[in-house]
C-alpha positions in Angstrom: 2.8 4.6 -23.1 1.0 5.8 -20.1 2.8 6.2 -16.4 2.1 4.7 -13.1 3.9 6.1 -10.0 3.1 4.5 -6.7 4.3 5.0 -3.1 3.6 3.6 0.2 4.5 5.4 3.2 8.3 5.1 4.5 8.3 2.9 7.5 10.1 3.4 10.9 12.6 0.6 11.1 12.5 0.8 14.6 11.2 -2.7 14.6 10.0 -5.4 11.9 7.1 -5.0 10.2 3.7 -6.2 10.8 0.4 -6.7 9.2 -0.3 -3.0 9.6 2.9 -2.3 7.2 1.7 -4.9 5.0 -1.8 -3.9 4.7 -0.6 -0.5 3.3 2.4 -2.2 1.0 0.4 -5.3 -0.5 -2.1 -2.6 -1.3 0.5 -0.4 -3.2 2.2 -3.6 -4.7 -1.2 -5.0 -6.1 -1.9 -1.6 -7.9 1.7 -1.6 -9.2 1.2 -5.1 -10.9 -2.1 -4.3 -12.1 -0.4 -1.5 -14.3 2.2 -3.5 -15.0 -0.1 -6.1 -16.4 -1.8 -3.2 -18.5 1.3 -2.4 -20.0 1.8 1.0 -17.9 5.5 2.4 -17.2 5.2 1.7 -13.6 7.6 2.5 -10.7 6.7 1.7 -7.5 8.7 3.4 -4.4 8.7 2.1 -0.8 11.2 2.3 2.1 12.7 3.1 5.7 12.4 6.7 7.3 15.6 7.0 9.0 16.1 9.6 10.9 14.8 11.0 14.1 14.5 10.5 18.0 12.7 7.4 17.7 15.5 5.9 16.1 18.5 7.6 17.9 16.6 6.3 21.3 16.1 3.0 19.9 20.0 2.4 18.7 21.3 4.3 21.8 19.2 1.6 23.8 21.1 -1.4 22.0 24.2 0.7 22.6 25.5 1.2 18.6 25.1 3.5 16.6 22.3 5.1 14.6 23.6 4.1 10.5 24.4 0.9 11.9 20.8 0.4 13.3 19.1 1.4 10.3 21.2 -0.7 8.2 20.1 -3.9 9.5 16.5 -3.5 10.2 16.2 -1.7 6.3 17.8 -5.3 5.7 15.0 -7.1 7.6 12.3 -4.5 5.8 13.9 -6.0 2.4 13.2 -9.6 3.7 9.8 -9.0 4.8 8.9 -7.9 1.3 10.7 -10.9 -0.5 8.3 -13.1 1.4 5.4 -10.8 0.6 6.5 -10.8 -3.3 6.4 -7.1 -2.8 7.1 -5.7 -6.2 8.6 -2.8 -5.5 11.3 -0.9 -8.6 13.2 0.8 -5.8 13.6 1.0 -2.0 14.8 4.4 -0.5 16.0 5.0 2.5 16.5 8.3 4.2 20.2 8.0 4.6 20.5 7.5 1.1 23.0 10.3 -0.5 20.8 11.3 -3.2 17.8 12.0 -0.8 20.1 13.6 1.5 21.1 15.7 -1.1 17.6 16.9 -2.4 16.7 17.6 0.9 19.4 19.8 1.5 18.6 21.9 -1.6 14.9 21.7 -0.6 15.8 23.9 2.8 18.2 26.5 1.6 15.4 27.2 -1.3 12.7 27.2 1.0 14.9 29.5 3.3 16.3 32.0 0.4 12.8 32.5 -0.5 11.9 33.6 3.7 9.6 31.0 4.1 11.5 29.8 7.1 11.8 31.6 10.5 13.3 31.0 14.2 11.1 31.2 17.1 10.4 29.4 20.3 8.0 26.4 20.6 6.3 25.5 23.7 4.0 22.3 23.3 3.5 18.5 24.2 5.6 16.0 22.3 4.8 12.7 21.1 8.2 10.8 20.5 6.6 7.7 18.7 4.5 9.8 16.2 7.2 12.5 15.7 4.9 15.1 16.6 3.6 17.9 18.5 -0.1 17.9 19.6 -1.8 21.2 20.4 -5.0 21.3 22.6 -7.9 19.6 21.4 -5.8 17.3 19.4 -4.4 15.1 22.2 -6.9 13.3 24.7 -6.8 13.4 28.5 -6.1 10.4 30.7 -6.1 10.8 34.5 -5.9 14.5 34.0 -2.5 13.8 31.5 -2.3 14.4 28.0 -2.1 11.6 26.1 -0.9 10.6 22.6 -4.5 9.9 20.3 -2.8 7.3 18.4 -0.3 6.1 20.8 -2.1 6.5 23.8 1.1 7.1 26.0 1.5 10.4 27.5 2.8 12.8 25.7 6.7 14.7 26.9 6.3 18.9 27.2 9.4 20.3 25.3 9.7 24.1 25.3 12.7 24.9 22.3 13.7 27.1 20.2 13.5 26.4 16.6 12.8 27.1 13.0 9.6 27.0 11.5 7.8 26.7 8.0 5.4 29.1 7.0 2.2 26.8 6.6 0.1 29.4 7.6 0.4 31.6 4.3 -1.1 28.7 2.2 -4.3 28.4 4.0 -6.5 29.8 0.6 -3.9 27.8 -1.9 -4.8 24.4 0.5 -8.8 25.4 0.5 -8.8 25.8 -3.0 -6.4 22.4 -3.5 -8.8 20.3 -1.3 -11.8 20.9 -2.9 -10.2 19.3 -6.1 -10.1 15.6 -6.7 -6.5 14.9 -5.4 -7.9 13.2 -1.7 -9.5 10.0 -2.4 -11.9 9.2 -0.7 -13.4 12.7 -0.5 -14.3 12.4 3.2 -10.4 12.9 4.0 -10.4 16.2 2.3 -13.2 17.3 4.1 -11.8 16.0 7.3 -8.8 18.5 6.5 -10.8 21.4 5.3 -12.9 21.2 8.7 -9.8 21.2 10.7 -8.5 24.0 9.0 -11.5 25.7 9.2 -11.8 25.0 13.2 -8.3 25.4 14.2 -6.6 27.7 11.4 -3.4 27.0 9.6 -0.4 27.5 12.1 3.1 27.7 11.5 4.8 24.3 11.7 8.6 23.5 12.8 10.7 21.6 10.7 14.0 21.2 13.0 15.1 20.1 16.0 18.4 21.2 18.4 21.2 19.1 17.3 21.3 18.7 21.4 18.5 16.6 21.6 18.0 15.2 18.4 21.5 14.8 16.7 20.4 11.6 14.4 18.9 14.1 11.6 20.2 15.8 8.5 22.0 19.4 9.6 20.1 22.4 8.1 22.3 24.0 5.8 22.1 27.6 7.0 22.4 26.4 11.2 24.4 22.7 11.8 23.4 23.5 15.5 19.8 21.9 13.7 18.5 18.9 12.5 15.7 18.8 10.0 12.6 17.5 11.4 11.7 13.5 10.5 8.6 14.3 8.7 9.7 17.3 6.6 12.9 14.7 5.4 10.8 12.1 5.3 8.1 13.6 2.5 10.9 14.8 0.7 11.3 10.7 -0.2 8.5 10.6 -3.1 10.6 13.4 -5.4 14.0 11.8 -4.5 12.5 8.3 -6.1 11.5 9.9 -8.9 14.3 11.4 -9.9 13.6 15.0 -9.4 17.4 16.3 -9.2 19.2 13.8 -10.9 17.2 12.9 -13.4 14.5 15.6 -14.4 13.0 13.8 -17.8 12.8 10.6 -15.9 10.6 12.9 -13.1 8.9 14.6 -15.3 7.4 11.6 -17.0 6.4 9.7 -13.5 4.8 12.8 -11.5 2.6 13.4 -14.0 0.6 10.0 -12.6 2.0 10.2 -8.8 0.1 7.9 -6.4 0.4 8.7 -2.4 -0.9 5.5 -0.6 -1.2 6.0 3.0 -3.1 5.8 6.3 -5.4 8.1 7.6 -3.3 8.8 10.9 -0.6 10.4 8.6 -3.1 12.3 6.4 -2.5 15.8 8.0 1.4 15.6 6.7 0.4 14.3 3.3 -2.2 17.1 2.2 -1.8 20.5 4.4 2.6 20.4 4.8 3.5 18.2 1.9 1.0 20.0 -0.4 2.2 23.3 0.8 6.3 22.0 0.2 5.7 21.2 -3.2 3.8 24.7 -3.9 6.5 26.4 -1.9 9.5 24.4 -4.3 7.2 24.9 -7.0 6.9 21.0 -7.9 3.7 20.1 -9.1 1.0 18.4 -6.9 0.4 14.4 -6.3 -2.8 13.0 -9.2 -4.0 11.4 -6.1 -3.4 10.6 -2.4 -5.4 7.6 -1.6 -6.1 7.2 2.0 -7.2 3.8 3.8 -8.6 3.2 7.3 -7.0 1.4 10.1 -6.5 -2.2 11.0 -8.2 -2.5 14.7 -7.0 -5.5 17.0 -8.2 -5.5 20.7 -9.9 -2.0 20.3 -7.2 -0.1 18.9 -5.1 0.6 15.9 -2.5 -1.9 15.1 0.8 -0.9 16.3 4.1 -2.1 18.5 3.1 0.9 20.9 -0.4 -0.4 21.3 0.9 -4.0 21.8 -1.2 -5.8 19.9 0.7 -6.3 16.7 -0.3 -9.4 14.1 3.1 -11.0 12.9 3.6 -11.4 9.5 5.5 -14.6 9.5 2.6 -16.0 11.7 0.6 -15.4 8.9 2.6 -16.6 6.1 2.4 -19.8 8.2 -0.9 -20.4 9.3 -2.1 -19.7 5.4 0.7 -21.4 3.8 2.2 -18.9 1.7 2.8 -15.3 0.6 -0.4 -15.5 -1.7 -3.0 -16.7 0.8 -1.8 -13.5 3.0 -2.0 -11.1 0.0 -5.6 -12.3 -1.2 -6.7 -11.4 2.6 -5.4 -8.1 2.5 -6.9 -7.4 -0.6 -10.1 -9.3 0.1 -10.6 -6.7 3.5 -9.1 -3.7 2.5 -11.0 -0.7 3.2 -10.7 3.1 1.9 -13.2 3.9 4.3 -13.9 1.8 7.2 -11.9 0.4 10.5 -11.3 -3.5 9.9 -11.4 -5.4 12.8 -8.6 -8.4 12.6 -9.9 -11.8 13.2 -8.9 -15.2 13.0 -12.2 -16.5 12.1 -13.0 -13.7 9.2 -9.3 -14.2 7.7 -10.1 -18.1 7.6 -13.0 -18.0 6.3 -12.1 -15.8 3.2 -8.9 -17.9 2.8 -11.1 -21.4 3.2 -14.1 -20.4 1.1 -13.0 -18.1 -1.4 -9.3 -19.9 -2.5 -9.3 -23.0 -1.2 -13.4 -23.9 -2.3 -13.6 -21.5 -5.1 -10.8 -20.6 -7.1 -9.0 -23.4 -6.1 -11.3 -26.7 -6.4 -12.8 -25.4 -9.8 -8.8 -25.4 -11.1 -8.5 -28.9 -9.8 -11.8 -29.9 -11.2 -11.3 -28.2 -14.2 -7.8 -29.5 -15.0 -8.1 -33.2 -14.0 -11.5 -33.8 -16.5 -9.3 -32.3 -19.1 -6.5 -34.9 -18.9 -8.8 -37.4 -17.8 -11.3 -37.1 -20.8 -9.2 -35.0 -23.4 -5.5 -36.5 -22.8 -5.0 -32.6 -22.0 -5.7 -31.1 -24.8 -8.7 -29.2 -24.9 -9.0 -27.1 -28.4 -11.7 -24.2 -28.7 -15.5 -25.1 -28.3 -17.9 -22.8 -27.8 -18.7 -21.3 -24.7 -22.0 -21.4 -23.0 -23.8 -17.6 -23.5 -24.6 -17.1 -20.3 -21.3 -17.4 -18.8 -19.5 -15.8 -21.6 -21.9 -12.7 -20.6 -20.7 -12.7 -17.4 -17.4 -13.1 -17.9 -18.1 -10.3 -19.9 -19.6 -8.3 -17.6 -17.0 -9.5 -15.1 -13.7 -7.8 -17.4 -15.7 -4.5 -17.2 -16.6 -4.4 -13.1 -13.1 -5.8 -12.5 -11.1 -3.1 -14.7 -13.6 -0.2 -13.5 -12.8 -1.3 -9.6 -9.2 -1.0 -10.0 -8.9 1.7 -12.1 -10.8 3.5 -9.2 -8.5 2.2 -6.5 -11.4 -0.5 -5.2 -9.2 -3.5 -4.9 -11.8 -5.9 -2.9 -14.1 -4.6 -4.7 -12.5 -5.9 -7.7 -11.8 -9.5 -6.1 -15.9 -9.8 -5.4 -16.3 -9.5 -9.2 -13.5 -12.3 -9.9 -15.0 -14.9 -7.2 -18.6 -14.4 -8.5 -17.0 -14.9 -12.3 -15.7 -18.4 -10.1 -18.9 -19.0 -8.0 -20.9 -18.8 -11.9 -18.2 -21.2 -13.3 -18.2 -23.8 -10.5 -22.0 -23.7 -10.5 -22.7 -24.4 -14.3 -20.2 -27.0 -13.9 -22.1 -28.8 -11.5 -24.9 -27.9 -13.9 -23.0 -29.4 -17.0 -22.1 -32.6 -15.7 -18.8 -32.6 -17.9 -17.6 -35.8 -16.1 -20.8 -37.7 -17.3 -19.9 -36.8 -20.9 -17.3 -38.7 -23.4 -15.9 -35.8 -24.6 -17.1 -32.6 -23.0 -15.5 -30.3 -24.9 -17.9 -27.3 -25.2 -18.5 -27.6 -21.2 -15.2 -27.8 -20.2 -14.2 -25.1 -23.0 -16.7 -23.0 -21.2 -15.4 -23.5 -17.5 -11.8 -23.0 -19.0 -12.4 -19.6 -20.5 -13.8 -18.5 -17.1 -10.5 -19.7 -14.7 -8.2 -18.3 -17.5 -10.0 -15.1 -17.1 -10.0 -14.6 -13.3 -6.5 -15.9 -13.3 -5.3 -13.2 -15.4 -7.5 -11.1 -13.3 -6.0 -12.5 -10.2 -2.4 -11.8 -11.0 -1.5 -9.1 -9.3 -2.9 -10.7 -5.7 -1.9 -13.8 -5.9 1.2 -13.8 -8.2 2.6 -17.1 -7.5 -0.7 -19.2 -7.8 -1.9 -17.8 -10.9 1.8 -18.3 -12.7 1.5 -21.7 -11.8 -2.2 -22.0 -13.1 -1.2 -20.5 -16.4 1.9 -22.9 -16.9 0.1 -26.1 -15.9 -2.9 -24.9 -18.5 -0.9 -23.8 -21.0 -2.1 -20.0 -21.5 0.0 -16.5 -20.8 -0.9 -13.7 -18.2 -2.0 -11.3 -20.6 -4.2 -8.8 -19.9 -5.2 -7.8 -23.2 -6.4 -11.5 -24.0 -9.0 -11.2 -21.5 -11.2 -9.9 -24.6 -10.6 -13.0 -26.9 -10.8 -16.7 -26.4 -7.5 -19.0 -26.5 -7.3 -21.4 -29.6 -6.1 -24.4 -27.5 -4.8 -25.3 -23.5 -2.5 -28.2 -23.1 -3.0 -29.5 -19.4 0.1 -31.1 -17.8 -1.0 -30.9 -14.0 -4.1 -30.2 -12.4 -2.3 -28.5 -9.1 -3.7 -28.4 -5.9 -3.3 -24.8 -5.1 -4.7 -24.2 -1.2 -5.3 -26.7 1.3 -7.8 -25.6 3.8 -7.2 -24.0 7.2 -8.3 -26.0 9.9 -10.5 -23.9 12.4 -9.9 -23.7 15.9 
C-alpha cells in the first residue's frame, strides 16, 4: 500500500483563524481525502506553534499565563476545523511532550556535532513574523524599516546568542534546489537567487531566557530559549513518529508533503532542509508552495487588518462545503488571489448551486417520477461516456500533480456536458427514459465521487439518496442499478448585493 504524509503549516494561536489559515488547511485536507479515497495510508498533521514572544506578549497582555493561553485558543483551532470538516489524523502542538522531547535531542545532537556557536547579533526584529530582517530584505517607510509582510516597523535588538551553521550547507542547498523537491519550480529559483545574491549566513536559533522566557530551554544553556521557528519545524518528524516510533516514520517520510505559503518559504527549504541534513533525516518528496490571498492590497492577515472571518463565510454560503469548493475552486500555486465577494458568489451560484446541484435535482426527481426510483443499467450515450472518460484521466492527473482547481474545472465541464445533453435528451418528454437518464446518472455519480474530497458532506448525501458508494475505483465501471429515495436540494443560491 502506498503512503501519503501531509502537513500544513503550524498556526500561531495568537488569535482564531481566518480564511488565510483555511486556504492553506482545506488545501491540505482535500489532498488527504483524495488519497484516502485512493486507498493510500494517509496521515495528515496540522497544529498550533506555541511558543515564542508573540505569544508570551499576547497572554501577558490578558494577564495569564502562557500554557493556559495556548490551551484555549488550540481549543478554538480544533473548532474551526470541525466546522471546516478538516480531516486531519493528528493535531500537534508545540507544548506537546513528545515534540518537546525530540526537539531537545535535535539540539544537543546538532550541538555535539559543533554545528552550533555563541556570538552576538545586532539586527532589526520583526516580533509578529518571528524574524530578523537584514538590509535589503526589510522596506523603508518614512526613513524606518519596516516589516515586508507586516508592514509595522521593525524593533532593533542587539543580543547575544547561539547560532546554527547554515552557512556550511550553501553547495548541499544548491545542489538540493535544483532537484524536484520545490513545487512549483519558480520557488526554488527564488531561493537559489537569493542565495546566490546575498550568500548563506549563519542563523540564530535562541533567544535570552530574559526576553523571551515562553520557549523550550536549550539543553546545554537554560539561560536560552530555542528560537520559535527552529521548534516549530521540528513538528513535521515529531508527527511522524520519528523517536517514538521509527517503523511508523519510516514508512510515512518516504511520501512527506510540506504545504505552505510562500512568505514562509525561506524556513521550509534553506534551514529546515539544512536541519534534516545536519540530523541526518532524509529530505521532504515535496514542499508545495501557494501564493497569497490579497484583501485591500495586501496579504491577508490580523496585522494587516483586513482579515475574512471564517464563520462569516460558513454563513453567507450555508455550509462548510460551499466554503471548501471556493477555496479549492481559487486556489493558486502561483498567483496572488484577490478576495471578492462578487467572484466567491459567483463560483458558489453558478458552479454548485446551477451546475452540480440543479442537474442532481433534475436528475433524481425524473427518476422517481418516471421510474418509481429505480433506474437499472441502460446504455450510455458515447459521447458522454467519452468524456467522462476523458474526464477520470484530467481529474486524476490534476491531483496527482497538486492542481486542485484545476481538477474541479474538469469535474464541472463533466457537469456542464451532462446538464446540456439532458436538455438535449428531453428525458421528461419520454415514458420511460431509461437510456437518457442512465446516461445523465453515470455522469453525477462520477463527479460525485470525484467531488468527495471538496465537498464531503454534499456528495455523501448524493450517494445515499441515489443509492451508489464513494468509491474511487468504480469510477472505471458502470453501476448495475440506483434506487432514488430523495432528489435533495443541495445549494440554494446566494443572493447578490
Amino acid at each position: 500500500m502506498k503512503t501519503f504524509y501531509i502537513t500544513t503549516p503550524i498556526y500561531y494561536p495568537n488569535a482564531v483563524p481566518h480564511l488565510g489559515h483555511a486556504y492553506t488547511t482545506v488545501y491540505a485536507d482535500i489532498l488527504a481525502r483524495y488519497h484516502r479515497l485512493k486507498g493510500d495510508e494517509t496521515f495528515f498533521l496540522t497544529g498550533t506553534d506555541e511558543h515564542g514572544l508573540k505569544l508570551q506578549r499576547a497572554a501577558e497582555k490578558k494577564g495569564i499565563h502562557p500554557k493556559e493561553f495556548v490551551d484555549e485558543m488550540a481549543e478554538r483551532y480544533k473548532n474551526y476545523w470541525s466546522l471546516l470538516d478538516i480531516s486531519y489524523d493528528r493535531f500537534i502542538r508545540t507544548t506537546d511532550p513528545d515534540h518537546e522531547e525530540l526537539v531537545k535531542w535535535a539540539l544537543k545532537k546538532l550541538y555535539e556535532k559543533g554545528l552550533i556557536y555563541k556570538a552576538k547579533y545586532p539586527g532589526w526584529y520583526c516580533v509578529d513574523c518571528e524574524k530578523f530582517y537584514s538590509e535589503g530584505e526589510y522596506e523603508v517607510i518614512e526613513g524606518k524599516p519596516h516589516c515586508p509582510i507586516h508592514k509595522k516597523p521593525l524593533e532593533w535588538l542587539e543580543e547575544e546568542t547561539y547560532y546554527f551553521k547554515l552557512s556550511e550547507f550553501t553547495e548541499f542547498l544548491q545542489k538540493t534546489l535544483k532537484r524536484d523537491i520545490v513545487y512549483p519550480r519558480q520557488y526554488a529559483q527564488e531561493v537559489l537567487g537569493k542565495i546566490e545574491k546575498e550568500g548563506l549566513l549563519d542563523v540564530s536559533l535562541a533567544r535570552p531566557k530574559s526576553r523571551v522566557w515562553w520557549g523550550i530551554p536549550l539543553p546545554w544553556d537554560e539561560e536560552y530559549t530555542t528560537y520559535v521557528w527552529f521548534d516549530a519545524l521540528l513538528n513535521y518528524v515529531t508527527g511522524a513518529g520519528y523517536l517514538r516510533d521509527p517503523e511508523k516514520f519510516n514508512k510515512l517520510w518516504a511520501n512527506t508533503h510540506h504545504v505552505i505559503g510562500k512568505d514562509i518559504l525561506w524556513f521550509h527549504t534553506a534551514i529546515w532542509f539544512s536541519m534534516l541534513e545536519a540530523l541526518e533525516i532524509p529530505l521532504p518528496r515535496k514542499v508545495l508552495v501557494h501564493a497569497f490571498l490579497i484583501n485591500r492590497g495586501l496579504k491577508m492577515g490580523k496585522s494587516a487588518g483586513n482579515v475574512v472571518f471564517i464563520e462569516d463565510l460558513l454563513q453567507r454560503y450555508q455550509d462548510s462545503d460551499g466554503l471548501r469548493y471556493i477555496i479549492a475552486r481559487i486556489f493558486n500555486l502561483q498567483k496572488d488571489i484577490e478576495v471578492s465577494t462578487d467572484l466567491f458568489d459567483s463560483i458558489y451560484n453558478s458552479d454548485l448551486a446551477d451546475n452540480y446541484g440543479n442537474l442532481v435535482r433534475r436528475v433524481g426527481t425524473l427518476v422517481k417520477r418516471r421510474l418509481n426510483g429505480k433506474l437499472t443499467a441502460g446504455k450510455v450515450d458515447e459521447d458522454v461516456q467519452k468524456t467522462i472518460e476523458k474526464t477520470i484521466e484530467e481529474y486524476t492527473a490534476a491531483m496527482n500533480s497538486y492542481e486542485v482547481s484545476r481538477a474541479v474545472e474538469h469535474i464541472m465541464d463533466l457537469l456542464r456536458r451532462a446538464n446540456a445533453y439532458m436538455n438535449e435528451s428531453k428525458p421528461w418528454e419520454k415514458q420511460a427514459p431509461v437510456n437518457e437518464l442512465y446516461t445523465v446518472m453515470e455522469a453525477v455519480r462520477t463527479a460525485t465521487i470525484m467531488l468527495h474530497p471538496i465537498i464531503p458532506k454534499s456528495t455523501t448525501r448524493v450517494a445515499k439518496a441515489f443509492g451508489f458508494q464513494i468509491n474511487y475505483n468504480a469510477l472505471s465501471t458502470h453501476l448495475e442499478e440506483y434506487n432514488v429515495t430523495e432528489a435533495p436540494i443541495l445549494f440554494r443560491k446566494v443572493k447578490r448585493t
